[in-house]
Residue, then its C-alpha position, 0 to 999 in steps of 0.5 A: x523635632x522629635x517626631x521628624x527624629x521618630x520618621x528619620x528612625x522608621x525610614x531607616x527601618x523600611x531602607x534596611x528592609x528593602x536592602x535585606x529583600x532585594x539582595x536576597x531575593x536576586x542572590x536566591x533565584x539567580x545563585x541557587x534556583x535559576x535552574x528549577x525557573x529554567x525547568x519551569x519555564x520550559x515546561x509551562x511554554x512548552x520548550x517554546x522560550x529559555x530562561x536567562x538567569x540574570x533578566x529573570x532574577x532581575x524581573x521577578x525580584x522588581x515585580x516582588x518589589x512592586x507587591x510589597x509597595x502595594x501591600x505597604x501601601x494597602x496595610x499601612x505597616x509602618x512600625x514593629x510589623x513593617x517586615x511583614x508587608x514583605x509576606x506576600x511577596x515572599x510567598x509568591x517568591x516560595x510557590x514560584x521555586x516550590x512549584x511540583x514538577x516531573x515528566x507530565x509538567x509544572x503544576x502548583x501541587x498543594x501549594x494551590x490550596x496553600x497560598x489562599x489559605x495563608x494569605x486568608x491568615x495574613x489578611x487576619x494578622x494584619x486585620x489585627x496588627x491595625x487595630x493595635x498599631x496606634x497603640x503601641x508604644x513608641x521606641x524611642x531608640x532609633x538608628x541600626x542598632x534600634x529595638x525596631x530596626x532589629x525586630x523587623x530584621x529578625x522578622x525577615x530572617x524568619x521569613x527567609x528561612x520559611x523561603x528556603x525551607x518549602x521550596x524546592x531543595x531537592x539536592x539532586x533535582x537541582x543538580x539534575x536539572x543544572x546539567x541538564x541546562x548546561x548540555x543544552x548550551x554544550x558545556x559537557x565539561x561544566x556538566x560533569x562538575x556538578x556534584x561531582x563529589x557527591x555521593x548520591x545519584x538515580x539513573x536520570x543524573x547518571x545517565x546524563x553524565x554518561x551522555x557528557x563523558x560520551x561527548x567528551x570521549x570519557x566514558x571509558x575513562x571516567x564512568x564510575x568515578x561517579x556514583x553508579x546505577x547498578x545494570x546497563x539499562x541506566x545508561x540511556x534514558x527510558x520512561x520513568x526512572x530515568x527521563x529528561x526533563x529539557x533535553x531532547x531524549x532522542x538526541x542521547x539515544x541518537x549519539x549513542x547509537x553513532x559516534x559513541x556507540x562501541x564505548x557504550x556497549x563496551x560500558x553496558x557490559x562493565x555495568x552488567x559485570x558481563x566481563x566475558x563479553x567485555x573481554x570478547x568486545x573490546x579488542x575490537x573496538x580499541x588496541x589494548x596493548x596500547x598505552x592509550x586504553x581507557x582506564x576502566x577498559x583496562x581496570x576490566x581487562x585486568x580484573x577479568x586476566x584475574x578472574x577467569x581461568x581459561x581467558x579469551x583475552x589476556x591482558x597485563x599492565x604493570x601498573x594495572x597488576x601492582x593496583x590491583x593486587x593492593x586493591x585486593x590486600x586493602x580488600x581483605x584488610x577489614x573483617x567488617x564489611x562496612x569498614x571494608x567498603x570505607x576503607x577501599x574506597x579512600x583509593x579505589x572509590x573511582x576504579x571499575x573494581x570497587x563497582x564490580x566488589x562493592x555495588 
């Protein structure tokens, strides 16, 4: 009786463990790396197939499964170190989200010597634990509160956290690489959602975003409500700092150079802080008397009526002139240059007038 009591405990143990694994093992690949798996796959089939989040989080998370019942079945874990037959999954699931990966490809980087060796270790430790196992002393508490149940709970918490802590959490790479999947479907309007709030940014992400705002006629409108990349060459993907991983750079450079084409010169002056030739520009392209003009055209315009004493062009809005004039008493509110910029930004963080003052 006590041993069937005994089993009864050691299979709600292994249940528990189970659980734990296959929820977080899909809510891991598909809410938080389904982009670097897309990214992977498209750059190790040569662009060649696609990942869908769901089938991929379903299929590796089954595959995962099936390892650690062959590592069940090799070890014979059963007790205190039952958690740990999961080990070799969990380090496959870690190199699998972990892999290196830029313009020249996807490569396993340090994790190829990594791997073996930790797997050399854990062929050590279990090597060991078989030796101890008939002898350790029995729990006799059982159910989901049992001293085994929570040993081998807290085992794979620990396990987890080594998950998410070497594989890739890159912030910005993971935001790059989600709209970058999202423009692929043409879902501009999702793409500019993403990490909109945040505050960091490199020339690829930003001029992702331009491309999204171009195809969704905002860029006049919304370009530096985002965070910027100081210069006009940002604007456009080049080799280097600012290339795409799987969307077609040529397809960007095409669009700019069509349809959206006078909104990114226009957006290549303002970049470049040329409001002289903005000025000359952008009469041309939009009638700035209309109430219609974008609102960094007309952010420029009355920076540039501001500044300059013999304007080509000038322009006047109520509403632009009242914004800027408090814009500018803000700016002189602070002696402390930090303060000033933090201060200024709460209101005007979104302007072309921060961007123009500040970056």
């Amino acid at each position: 009786m006590k041993d069937n009591v005994v089993k009864s405990g050691r299979s709600l143990v292994h249940m528990a463990c189970a659980i734990v694994f296959l929820i977080f093992t899909f809510c891991y690949l598909y809410f938080y790396q389904a982009d670097i798996l897309a990214v992977e796959q498209h750059l190790l089939s040569g662009g060649k197939t696609y990942y869908v989040p769901w089938i991929g989080a379903l299929l590796i998370t089954f595959v995962l499964y099936l390892i650690h019942l062959g590592t069940y079945g090799l070890t014979g874990l059963y007790k205190r170190a039952h958690a740990l037959t999961y080990f070799p999954s969990l380090l496959i699931l870690t190199i699998l989200t972990g892999m290196k990966i830029s313009d020249a490809g996807c490569t396993m980087g340090h994790w190829l010597f990594t791997g073996p060796f930790l797997l050399v270790i854990y062929v050590f430790v279990v090597i060991m634990l078989k030796k101890y196992q008939p002898y350790e002393q029995p729990m006799n508490d059982i159910g989901p509160f049992s001293r085994m149940m929570w040993v081998n709970l807290l085992t794979m918490a620990l396990m987890f956290l080594l998950v998410g802590a070497f594989s890739n959490r890159d912030a910005l790479f993971h935001s790059k690489m989600r709209v970058e999947t999202l423009l692929k479907k043409g879902e501009y309007e999702k793409a500019l959602e993403v990490g909109r709030r945040a505050r960091r940014t490199d020339a690829s992400l930003f001029q992702l975003r331009a491309y999204a705002l171009a195809r969704t006629n905002g860029l006049g409108s919304h370009l530096f409500e985002y965070p910027t990349v100081s210069g006009s060459k940002a604007l456009l993907p080049r080799q280097g700092a600012s290339s795409t991983v799987m969307y077609p750079e040529m397809e960007i450079r095409r669009f700019a150079s069509t349809k959206a084409a006078d909104d990114y010169r226009l957006c290549a002056y303002l970049l470049d802080k040329d409001l002289l030739s903005f000025a000359k520009s952008v009469y041309k392209c939009y009638d700035i008397k209309s109430a219609n003009l974008p609102k960094h055209y007309r952010e420029a315009l009355t920076l540039y009526t501001h500044k300059s004493n013999t304007p080509v062009v000038t322009y006047h809005n109520s509403v632009a002139d009242a914004d800027y004039e408090d814009f500018q008493k803000l700016a002189r509110s602070e002696s402390d240059k930090q303060q000033r910029e933090n201060a200024v930004r709460d209101t005007y963080g979104n302007t072309y007038w921060f961007y123009y003052f500040f970056r």
